[in-house]
C-alpha positions, 0 to 999 in steps of 0.5 A: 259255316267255313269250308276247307279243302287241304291237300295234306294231313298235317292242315287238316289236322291244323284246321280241324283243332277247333271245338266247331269243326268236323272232318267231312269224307264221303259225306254220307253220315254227316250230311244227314246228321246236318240236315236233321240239325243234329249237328251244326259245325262252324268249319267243314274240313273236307278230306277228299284230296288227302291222298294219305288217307285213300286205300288198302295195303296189305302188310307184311304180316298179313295185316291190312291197313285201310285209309279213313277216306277208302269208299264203301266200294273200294273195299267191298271189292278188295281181294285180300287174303286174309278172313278179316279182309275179306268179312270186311269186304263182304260188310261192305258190299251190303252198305246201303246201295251202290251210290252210298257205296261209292261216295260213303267212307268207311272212315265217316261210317266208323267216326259217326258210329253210324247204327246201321253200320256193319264195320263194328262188329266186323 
């Protein structure tokens, strides 16, 4: 397996346009997806040091937007205004326990579809 770690979004995207490889964020979801051979990718593109992809702005119109590599932590202690930012931080506040908080993504947790992922349907 080959491992990547770019620095910016456009050779992420570069790297990631082959059939074999998948984004690796927290590592959360897809590490244990790898460990029971459920998926075995060719190319790990790790997203970690692309800055573009961290954090929760709040929008003029009282939107949020939120980074794919935002961890589970981040966002539960947000303290934004809106009742869609705050049920996704108290969705978040529950995920798992505090060292998957820290780690995991809530862009992992989305892309993978993870089962016992609150962020769906919040």
């Amino acid at each position: 397996m080959e491992f990547f770690s770019p620095t910016d979004l456009r050779e992420a995207l570069r790297l990631l346009a082959t059939d074999d490889a998948r984004p690796l964020a927290g590592g959360q979801s897809l590490v244990a997806m790898m460990n029971l051979d459920l998926v075995a990718p060719g190319r790990l593109v790790s997203l970690r040091r692309i800055d573009a992809l961290r954090g929760i702005n709040l929008q003029g119109d009282g939107t949020a937007r939120i980074g794919a590599m935002t961890t589970h932590a981040e966002l539960a202690a947000c303290q934004g205004s809106s009742p869609a930012l705050r049920l996704l931080a108290m969705a978040a506040a529950v995920v798992a326990y505090p060292a998957v908080r820290n780690f995991g993504t809530l862009g992992g947790a989305v892309a993978h579809a993870d089962p016992a992922g609150d962020y769906p349907a919040a």
